[in-house]
Backbone bond lengths (Angstrom), bond angles and torsions (degrees), N, CA, C in turn:
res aa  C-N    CA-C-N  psi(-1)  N-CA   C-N-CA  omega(-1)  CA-C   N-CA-C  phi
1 X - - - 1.473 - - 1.521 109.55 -
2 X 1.357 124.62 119.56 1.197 132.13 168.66 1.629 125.88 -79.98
3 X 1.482 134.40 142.87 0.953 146.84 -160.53 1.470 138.50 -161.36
4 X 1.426 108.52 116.40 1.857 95.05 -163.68 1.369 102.90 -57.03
5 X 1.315 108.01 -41.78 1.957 103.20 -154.80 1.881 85.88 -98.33
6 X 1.195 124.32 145.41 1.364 132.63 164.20 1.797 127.95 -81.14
7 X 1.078 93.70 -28.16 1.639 135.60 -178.98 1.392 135.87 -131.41
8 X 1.370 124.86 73.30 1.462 126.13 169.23 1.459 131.54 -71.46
9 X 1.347 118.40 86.26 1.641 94.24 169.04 1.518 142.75 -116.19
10 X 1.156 135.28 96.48 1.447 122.99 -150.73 1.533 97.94 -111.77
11 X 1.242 113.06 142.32 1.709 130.57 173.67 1.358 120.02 48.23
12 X 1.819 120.67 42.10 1.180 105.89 -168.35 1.269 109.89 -90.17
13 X 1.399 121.10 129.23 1.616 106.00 177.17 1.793 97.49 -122.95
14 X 1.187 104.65 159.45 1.686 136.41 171.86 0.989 117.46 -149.49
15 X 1.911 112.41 130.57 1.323 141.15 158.61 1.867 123.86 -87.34
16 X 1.069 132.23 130.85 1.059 127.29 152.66 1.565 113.53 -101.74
17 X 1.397 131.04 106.68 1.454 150.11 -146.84 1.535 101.53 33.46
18 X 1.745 106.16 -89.80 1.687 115.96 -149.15 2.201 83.99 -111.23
19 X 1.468 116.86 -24.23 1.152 92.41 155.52 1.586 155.86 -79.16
20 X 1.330 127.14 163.05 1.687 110.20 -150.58 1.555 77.38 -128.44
21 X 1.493 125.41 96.64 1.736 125.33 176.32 1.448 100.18 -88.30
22 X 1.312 133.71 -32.12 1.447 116.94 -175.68 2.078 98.81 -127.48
23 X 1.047 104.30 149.78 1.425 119.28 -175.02 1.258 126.27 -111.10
24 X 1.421 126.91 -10.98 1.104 146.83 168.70 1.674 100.17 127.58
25 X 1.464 121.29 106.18 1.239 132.37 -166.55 1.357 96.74 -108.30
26 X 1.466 118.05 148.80 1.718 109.30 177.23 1.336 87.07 -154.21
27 X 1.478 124.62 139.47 1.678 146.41 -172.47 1.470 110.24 -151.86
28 X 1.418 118.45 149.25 1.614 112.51 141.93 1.076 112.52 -99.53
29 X 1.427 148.81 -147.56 1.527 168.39 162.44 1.840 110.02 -177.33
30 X 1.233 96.87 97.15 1.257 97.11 177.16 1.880 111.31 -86.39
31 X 1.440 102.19 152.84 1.358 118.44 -156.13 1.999 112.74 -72.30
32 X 1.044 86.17 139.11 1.715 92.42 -165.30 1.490 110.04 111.90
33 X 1.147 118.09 -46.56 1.400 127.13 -166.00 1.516 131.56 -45.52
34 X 1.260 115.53 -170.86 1.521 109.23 164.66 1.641 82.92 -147.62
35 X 1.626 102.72 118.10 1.473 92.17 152.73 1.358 127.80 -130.77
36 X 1.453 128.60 136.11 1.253 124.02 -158.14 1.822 111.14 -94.81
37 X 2.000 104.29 136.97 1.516 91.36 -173.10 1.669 98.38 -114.64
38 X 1.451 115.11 97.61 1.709 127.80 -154.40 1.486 75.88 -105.91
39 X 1.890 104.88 120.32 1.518 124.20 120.42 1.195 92.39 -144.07
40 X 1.852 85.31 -176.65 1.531 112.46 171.33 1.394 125.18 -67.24
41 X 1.334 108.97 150.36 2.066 105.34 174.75 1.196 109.38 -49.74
42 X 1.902 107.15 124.63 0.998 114.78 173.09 1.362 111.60 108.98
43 X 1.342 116.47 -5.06 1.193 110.01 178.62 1.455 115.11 -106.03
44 X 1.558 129.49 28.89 1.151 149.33 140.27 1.505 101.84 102.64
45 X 1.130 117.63 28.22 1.852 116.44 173.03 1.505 93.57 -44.90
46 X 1.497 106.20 -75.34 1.620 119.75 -147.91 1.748 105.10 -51.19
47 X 1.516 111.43 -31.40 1.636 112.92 -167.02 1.256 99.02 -75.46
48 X 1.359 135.00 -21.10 1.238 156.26 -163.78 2.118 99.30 -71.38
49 X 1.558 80.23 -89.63 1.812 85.53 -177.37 1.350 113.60 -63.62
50 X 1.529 121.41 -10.32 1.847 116.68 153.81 1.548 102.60 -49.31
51 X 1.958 123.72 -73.68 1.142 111.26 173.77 1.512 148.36 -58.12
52 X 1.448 105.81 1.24 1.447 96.30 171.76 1.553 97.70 -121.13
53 X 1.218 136.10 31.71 1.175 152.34 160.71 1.665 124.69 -110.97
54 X 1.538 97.19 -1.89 1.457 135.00 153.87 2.033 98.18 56.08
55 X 1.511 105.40 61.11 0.969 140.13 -149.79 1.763 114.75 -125.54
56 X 1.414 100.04 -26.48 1.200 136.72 -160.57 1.523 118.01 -167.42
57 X 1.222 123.85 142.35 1.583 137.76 -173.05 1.605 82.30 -101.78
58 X 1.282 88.60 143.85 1.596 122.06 163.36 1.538 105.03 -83.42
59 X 1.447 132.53 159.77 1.187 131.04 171.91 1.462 106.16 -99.37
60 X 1.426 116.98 -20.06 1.422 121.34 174.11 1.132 110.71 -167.43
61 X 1.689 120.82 178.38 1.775 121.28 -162.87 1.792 113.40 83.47
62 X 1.352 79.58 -165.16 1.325 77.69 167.01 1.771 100.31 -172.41
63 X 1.329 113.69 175.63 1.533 117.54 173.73 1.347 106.39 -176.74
64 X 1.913 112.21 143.80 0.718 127.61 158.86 1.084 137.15 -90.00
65 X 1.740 147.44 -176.44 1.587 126.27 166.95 2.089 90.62 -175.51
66 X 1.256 83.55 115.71 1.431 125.05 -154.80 1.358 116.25 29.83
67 X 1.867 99.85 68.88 1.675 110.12 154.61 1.701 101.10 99.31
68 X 1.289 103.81 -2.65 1.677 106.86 -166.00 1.171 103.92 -142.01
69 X 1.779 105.44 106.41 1.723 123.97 175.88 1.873 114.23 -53.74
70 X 1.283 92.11 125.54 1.540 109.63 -169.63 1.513 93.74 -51.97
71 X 1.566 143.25 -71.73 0.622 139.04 154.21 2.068 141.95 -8.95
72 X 0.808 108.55 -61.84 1.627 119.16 -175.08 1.271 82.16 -76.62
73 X 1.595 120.61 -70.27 1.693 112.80 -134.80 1.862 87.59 -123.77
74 X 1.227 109.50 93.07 1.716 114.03 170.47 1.133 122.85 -82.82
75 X 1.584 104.90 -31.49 1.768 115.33 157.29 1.405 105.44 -35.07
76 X 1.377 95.49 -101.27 1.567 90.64 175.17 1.144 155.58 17.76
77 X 1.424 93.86 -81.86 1.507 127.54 174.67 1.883 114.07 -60.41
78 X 1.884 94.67 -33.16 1.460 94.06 171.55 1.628 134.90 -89.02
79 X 1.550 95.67 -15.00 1.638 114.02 160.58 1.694 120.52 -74.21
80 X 1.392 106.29 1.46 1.442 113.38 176.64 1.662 131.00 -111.69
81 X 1.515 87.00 -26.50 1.260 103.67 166.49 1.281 136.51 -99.72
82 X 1.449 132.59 177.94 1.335 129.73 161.39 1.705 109.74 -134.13
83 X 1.230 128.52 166.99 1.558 134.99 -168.54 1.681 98.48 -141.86
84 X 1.431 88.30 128.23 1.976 93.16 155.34 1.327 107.54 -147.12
85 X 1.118 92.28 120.23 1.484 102.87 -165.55 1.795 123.81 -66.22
86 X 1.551 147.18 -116.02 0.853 132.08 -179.13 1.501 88.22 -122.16
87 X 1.458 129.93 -23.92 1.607 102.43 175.91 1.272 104.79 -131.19
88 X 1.060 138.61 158.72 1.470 150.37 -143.54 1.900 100.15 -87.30
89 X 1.303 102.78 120.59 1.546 127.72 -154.06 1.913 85.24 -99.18
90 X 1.154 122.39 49.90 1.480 113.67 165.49 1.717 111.12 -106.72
91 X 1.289 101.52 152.35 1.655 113.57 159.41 1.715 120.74 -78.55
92 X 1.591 104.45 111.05 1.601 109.65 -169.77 1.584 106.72 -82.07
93 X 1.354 107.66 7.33 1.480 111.91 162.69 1.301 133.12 -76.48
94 X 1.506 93.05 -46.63 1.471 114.26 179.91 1.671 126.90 -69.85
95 X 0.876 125.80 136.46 1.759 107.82 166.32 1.724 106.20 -57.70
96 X 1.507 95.19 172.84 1.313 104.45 156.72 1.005 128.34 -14.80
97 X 1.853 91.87 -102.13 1.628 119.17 175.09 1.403 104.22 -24.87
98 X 1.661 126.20 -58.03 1.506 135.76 -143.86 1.723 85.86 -54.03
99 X 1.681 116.56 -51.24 1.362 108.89 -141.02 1.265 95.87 -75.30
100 X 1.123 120.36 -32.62 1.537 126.05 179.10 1.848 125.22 -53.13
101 X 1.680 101.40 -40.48 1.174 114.63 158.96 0.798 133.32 -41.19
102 X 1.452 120.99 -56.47 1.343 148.54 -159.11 1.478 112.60 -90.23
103 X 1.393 131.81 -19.98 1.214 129.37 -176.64 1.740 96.54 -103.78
104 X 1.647 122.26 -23.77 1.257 113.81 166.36 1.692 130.24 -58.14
105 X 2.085 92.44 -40.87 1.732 88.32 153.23 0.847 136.37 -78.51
106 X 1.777 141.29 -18.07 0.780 124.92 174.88 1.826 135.49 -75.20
107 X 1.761 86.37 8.50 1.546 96.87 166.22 1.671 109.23 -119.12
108 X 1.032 105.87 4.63 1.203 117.55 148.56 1.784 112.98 76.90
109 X 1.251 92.42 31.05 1.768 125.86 179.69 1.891 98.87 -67.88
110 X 1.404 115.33 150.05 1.539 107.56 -173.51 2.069 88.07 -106.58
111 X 1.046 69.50 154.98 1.547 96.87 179.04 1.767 118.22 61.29
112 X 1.436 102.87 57.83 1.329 99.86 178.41 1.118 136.06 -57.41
113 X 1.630 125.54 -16.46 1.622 130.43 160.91 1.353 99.50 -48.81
114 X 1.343 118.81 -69.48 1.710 118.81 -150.09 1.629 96.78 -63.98
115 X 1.546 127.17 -39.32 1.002 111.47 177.94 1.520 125.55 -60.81
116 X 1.536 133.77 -43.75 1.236 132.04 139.55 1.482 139.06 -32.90
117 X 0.951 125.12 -40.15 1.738 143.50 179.19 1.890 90.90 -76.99
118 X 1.093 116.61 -45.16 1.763 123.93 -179.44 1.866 108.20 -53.62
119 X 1.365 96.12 -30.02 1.921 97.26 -133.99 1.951 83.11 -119.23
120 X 1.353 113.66 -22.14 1.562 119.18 150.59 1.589 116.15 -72.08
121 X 1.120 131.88 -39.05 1.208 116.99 161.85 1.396 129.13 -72.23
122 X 1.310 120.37 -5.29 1.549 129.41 -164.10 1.577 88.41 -94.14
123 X 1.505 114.23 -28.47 1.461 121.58 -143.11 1.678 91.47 -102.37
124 X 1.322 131.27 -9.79 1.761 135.49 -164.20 1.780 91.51 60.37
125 X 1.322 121.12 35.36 1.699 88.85 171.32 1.944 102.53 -128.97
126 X 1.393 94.77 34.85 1.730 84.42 165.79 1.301 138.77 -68.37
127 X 1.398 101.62 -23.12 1.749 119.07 169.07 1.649 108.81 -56.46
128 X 1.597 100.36 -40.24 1.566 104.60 -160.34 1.634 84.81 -101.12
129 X 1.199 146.15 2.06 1.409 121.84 167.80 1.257 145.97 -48.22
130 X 1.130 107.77 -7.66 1.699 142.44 -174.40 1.398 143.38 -93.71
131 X 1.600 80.35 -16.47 1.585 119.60 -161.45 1.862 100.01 -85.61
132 X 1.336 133.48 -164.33 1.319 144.96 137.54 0.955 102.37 -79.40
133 X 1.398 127.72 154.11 1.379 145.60 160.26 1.950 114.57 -54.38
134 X 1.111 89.87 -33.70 1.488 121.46 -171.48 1.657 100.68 -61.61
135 X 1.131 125.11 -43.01 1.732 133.24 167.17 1.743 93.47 -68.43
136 X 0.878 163.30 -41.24 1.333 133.68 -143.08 1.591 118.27 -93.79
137 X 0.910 118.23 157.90 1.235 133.28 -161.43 1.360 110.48 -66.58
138 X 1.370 136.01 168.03 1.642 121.41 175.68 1.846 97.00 -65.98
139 X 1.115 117.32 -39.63 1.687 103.66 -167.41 1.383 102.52 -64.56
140 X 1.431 105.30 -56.87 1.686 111.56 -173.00 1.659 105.96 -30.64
141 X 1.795 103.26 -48.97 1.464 96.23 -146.61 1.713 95.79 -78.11
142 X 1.708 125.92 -21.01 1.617 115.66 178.49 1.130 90.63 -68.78
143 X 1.559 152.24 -34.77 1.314 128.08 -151.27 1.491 93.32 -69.39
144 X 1.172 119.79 -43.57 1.330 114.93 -146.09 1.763 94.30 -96.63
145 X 1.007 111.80 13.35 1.663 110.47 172.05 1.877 89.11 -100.77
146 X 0.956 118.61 -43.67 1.676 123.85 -167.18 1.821 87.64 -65.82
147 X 1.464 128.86 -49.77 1.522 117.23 -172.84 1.319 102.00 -34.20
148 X 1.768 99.19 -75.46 1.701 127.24 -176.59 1.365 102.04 -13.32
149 X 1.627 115.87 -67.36 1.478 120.06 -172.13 1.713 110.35 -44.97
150 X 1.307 111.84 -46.85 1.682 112.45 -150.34 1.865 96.87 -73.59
151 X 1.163 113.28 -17.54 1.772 102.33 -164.67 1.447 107.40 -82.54
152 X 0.954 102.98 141.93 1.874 137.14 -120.13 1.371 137.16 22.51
153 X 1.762 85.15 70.35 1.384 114.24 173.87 1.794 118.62 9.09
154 X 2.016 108.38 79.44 1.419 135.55 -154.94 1.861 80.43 -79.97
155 X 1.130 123.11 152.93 1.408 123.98 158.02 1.104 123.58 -103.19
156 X 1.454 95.73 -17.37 1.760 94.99 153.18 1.499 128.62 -133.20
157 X 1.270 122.37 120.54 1.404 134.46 -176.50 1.668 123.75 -105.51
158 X 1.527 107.88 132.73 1.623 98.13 -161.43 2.063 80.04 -129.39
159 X 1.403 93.96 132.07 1.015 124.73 176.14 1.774 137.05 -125.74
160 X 1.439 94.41 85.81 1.491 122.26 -147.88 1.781 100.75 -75.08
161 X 1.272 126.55 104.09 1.615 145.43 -122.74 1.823 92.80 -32.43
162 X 1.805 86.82 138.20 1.933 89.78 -142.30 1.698 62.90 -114.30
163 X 0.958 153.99 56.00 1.395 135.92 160.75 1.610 104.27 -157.47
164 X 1.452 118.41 25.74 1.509 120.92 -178.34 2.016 96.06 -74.39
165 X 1.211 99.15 147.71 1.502 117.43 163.53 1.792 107.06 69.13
166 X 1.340 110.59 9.28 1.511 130.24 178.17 1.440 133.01 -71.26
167 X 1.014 143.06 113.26 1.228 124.68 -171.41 1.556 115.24 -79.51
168 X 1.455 117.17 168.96 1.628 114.40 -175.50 1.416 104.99 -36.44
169 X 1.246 124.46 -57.55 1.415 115.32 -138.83 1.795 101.91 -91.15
170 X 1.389 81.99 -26.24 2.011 85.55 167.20 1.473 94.93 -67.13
171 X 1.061 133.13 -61.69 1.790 134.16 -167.56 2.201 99.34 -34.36
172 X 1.150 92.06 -44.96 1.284 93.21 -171.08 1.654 130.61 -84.13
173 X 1.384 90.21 -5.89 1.509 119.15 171.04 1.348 105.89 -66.48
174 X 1.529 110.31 -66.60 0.987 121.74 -172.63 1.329 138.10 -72.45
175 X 1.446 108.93 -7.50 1.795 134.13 168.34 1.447 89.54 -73.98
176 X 1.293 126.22 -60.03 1.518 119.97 -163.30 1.380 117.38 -56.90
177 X 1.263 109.64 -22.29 1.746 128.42 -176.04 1.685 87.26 -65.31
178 X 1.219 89.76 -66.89 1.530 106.48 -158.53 1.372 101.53 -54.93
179 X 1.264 134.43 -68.92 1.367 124.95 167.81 1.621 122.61 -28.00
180 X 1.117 105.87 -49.69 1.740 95.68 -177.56 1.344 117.93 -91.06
181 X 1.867 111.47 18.91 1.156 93.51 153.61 1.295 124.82 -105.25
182 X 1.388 109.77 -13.79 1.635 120.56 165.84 1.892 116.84 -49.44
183 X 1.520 86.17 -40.83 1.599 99.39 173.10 1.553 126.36 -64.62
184 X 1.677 108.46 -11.03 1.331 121.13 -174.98 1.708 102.75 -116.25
185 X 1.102 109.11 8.05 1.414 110.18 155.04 1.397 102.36 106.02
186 X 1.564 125.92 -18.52 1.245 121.47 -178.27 1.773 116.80 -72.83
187 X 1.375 109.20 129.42 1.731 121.46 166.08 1.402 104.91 -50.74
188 X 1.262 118.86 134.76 1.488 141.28 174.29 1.333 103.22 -126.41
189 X 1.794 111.47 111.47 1.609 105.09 141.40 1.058 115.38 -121.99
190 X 1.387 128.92 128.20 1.207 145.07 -167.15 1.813 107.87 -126.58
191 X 1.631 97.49 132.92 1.649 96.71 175.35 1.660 99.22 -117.70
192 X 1.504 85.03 158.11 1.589 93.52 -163.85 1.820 90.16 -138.05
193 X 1.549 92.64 153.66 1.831 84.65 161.98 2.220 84.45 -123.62
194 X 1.116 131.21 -0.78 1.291 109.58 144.31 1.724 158.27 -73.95
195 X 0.854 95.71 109.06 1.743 100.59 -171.37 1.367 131.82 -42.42
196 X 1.840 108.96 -31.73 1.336 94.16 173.63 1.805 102.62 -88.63
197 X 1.146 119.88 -13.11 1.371 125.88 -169.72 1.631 101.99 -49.74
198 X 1.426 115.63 -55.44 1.871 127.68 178.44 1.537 87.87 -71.03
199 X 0.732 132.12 -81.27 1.513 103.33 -175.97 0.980 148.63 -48.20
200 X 1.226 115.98 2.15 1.583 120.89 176.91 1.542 98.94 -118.22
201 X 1.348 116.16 -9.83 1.654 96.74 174.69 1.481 120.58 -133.48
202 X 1.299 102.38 -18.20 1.741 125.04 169.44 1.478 127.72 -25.08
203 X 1.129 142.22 68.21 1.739 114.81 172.37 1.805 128.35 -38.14
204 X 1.760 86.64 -35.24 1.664 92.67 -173.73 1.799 85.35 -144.30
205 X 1.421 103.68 162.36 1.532 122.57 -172.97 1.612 111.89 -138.07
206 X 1.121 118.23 106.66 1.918 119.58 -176.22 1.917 88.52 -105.30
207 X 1.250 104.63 129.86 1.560 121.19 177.85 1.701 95.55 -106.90
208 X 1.722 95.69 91.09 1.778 95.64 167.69 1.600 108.00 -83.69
209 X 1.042 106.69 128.10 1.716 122.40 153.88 1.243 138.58 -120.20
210 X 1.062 115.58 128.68 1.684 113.09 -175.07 1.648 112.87 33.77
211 X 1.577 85.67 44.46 1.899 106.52 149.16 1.736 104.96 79.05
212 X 1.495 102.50 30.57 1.431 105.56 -179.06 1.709 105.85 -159.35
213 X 1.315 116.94 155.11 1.492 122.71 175.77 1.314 109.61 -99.06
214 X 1.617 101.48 124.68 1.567 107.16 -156.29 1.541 100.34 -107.91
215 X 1.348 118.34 -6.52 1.865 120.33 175.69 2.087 79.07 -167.62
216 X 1.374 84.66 163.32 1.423 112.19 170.39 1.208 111.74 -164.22
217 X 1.245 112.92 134.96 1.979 113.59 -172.74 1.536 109.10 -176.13
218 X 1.422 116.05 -155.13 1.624 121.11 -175.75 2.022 75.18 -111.10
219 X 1.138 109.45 -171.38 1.246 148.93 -160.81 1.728 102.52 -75.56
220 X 1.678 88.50 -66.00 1.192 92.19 159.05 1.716 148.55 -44.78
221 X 1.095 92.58 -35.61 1.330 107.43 -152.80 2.052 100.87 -98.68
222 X 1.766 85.97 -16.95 1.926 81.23 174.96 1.677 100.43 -97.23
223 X 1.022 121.74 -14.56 1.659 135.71 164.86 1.555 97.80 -52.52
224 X 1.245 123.71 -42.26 1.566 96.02 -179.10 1.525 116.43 -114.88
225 X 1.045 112.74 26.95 1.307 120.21 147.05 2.022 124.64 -40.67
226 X 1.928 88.46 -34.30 1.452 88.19 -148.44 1.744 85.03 -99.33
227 X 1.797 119.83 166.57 1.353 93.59 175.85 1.400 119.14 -71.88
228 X 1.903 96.59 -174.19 1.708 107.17 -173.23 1.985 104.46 -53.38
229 X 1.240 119.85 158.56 1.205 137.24 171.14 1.248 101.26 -44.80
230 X 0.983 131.05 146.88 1.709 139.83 161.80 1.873 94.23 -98.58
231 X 1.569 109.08 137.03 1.014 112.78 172.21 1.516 104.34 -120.52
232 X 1.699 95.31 121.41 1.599 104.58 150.30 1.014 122.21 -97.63
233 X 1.832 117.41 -106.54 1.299 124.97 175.46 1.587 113.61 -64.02
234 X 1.421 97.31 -29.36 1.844 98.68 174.54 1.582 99.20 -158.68
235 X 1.466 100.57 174.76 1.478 85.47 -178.74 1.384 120.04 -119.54
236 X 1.418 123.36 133.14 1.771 121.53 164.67 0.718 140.42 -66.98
237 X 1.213 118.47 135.53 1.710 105.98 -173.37 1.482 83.88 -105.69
238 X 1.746 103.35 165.64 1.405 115.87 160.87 1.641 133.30 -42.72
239 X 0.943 146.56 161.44 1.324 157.09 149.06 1.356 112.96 -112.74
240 X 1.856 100.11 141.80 1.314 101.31 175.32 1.750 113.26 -50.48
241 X 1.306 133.37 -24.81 1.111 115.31 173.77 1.387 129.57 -80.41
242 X 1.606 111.91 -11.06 1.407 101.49 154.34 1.423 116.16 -65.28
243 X 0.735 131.34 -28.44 1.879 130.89 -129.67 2.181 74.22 -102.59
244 X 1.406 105.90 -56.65 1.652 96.94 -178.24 1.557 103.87 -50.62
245 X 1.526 117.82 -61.43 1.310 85.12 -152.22 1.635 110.23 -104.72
246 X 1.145 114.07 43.65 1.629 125.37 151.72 2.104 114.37 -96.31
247 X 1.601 96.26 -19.35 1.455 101.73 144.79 1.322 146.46 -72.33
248 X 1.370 102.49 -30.88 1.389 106.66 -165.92 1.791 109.06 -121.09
249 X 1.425 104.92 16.46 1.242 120.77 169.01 1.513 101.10 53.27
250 X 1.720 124.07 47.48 1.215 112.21 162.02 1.961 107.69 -93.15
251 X 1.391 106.35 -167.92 1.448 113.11 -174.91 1.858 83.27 -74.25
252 X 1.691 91.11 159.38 1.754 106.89 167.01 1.491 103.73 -89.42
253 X 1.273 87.92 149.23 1.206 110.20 176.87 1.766 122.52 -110.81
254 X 1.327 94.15 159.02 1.448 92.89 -171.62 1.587 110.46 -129.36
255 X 1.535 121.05 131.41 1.330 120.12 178.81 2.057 115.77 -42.19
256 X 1.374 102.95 -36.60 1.641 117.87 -174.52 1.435 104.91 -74.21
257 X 1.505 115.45 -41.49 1.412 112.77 -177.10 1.687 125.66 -91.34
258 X 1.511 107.93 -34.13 1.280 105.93 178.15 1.566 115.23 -170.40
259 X 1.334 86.99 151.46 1.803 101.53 -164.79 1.262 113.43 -78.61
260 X 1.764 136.60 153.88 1.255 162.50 -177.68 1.361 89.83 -36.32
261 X 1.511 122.50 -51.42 1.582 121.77 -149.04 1.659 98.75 -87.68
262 X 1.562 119.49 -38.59 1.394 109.41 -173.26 1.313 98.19 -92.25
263 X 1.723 126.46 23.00 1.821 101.19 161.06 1.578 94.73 -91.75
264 X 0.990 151.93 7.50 1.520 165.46 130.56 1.264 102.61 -31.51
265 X 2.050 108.03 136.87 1.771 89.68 162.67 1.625 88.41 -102.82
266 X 1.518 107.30 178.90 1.156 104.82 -169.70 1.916 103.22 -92.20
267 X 1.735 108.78 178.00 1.472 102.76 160.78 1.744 97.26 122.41
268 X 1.206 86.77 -158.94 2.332 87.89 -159.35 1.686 94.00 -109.00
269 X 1.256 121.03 178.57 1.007 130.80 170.85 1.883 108.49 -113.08
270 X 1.353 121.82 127.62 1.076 143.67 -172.34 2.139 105.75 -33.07
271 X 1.602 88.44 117.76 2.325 66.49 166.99 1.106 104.22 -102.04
């Protein structure tokens, strides 16, 4: 099924009892893309891609995700998508290949070697295909949780912050994943509570806060939100972390004093 928008969501709100985590959120995600959904913990990313991963009922709104309302038709919606959650959903028993195998039959795809042996080379881990899962590195092991996701090629994949507990160079592993799958035509929404993370891989950026999207745009376009550069000795331009937290009324930050990741508090986002 073909579709301009990949991702519809208008007015979704959710309560957990007397709390109100979403307020009525409304987005597109157009197809191919990568779009990033950056707040802080707690500001309802995760309850979010539960409901359009049809995982969870919305209390109101509604949304689709590629052409098929989460609601009415969840089938659907689940033959189209794929999920990786915040920590890498592999078997440390299995090798590689094994896990790869094994999630190809259990959708019941023919020729699950070639599909594994395919999706290890796409992934740089054919050397390590052989191995336990249990040896691989934190990057190795998201890459190979992100393979898991792609078999039967989902067109849309939601990747609920796929680089938590990662070190730099895993962080960067895993952008490259992510990049070449936008490049292969697959929709990416990915939530992050890191700042340079949406900026370095984002097409479009929705800043949820306190259960609502408070700007949504390209990179560009939340960059001039803030005023023109003041020029002294040279001039600055904005950073996505100004532009967040002159939104979200946190303290400023300073390149000398503190990094993108610790203007973040730390911790999970509410299910």
């Amino acid at each position: 099924m073909t579709t301009q928008t990949a991702i519809r969501v208008r007015g979704i709100r959710k309560s957990f009892r007397d709390l109100e985590v979403l307020r009525g959120v409304d987005f597109d995600v157009a197809p191919g893309s990568i779009f990033a959904l950056l707040g802080s913990n707690g500001a309802g990313k995760t309850t979010l891609v539960r409901i359009l991963s049809t995982l969870l009922r919305a209390d109101a709104g509604t949304a689709t995700v590629h052409g098929f309302d989460v609601a009415a038709a969840p089938g659907d919606v689940r033959e189209s998508i794929s999920l990786a959650g915040q920590f890498a959903a592999v078997d440390e028993v299995l090798t590689g290949r094994e896990n790869l195998v094994l999630v190809a039959r259990l959708r019941h795809l023919k020729d699950p070697g070639s599909i594994a042996d395919d999706l290890l080379a796409r992934f740089a881990l054919t050397e390590a295909g052989a191995r336990r899962a249990s040896t691989y590195s934190g990057g190795m092991r998201r890459r190979l949780d992100i393979a898991m996701s792609l078999i039967g090629d989902p067109p849309v994949i939601f990747l609920d912050e796929p680089t938590t507990g990662l070190d730099p160079q895993a962080r960067i592993e895993v952008w490259q994943t992510v990049t070449r799958l936008a490049e292969s035509g697959t929709t990416v929404l990915l939530t992050t509570q890191h700042l340079d993370e949406a900026e370095q891989l984002a097409d479009r950026i929705a800043i949820l806060h306190e259960g609502t999207i408070i700007q949504n745009g390209t990179l560009a376009e939340l960059k001039r939100l803030l005023p023109p550069a003041e020029v002294e000795y040279i001039q600055k331009q904005p950073s996505l972390e100004d532009v967040f937290l002159a939104l979200v009324g946190g303290p400023r930050a300073t390149h000398e004093t503190e990094t993108a990741e610790s203007a973040l508090p730390a911790g999970r986002d509410p299910r």
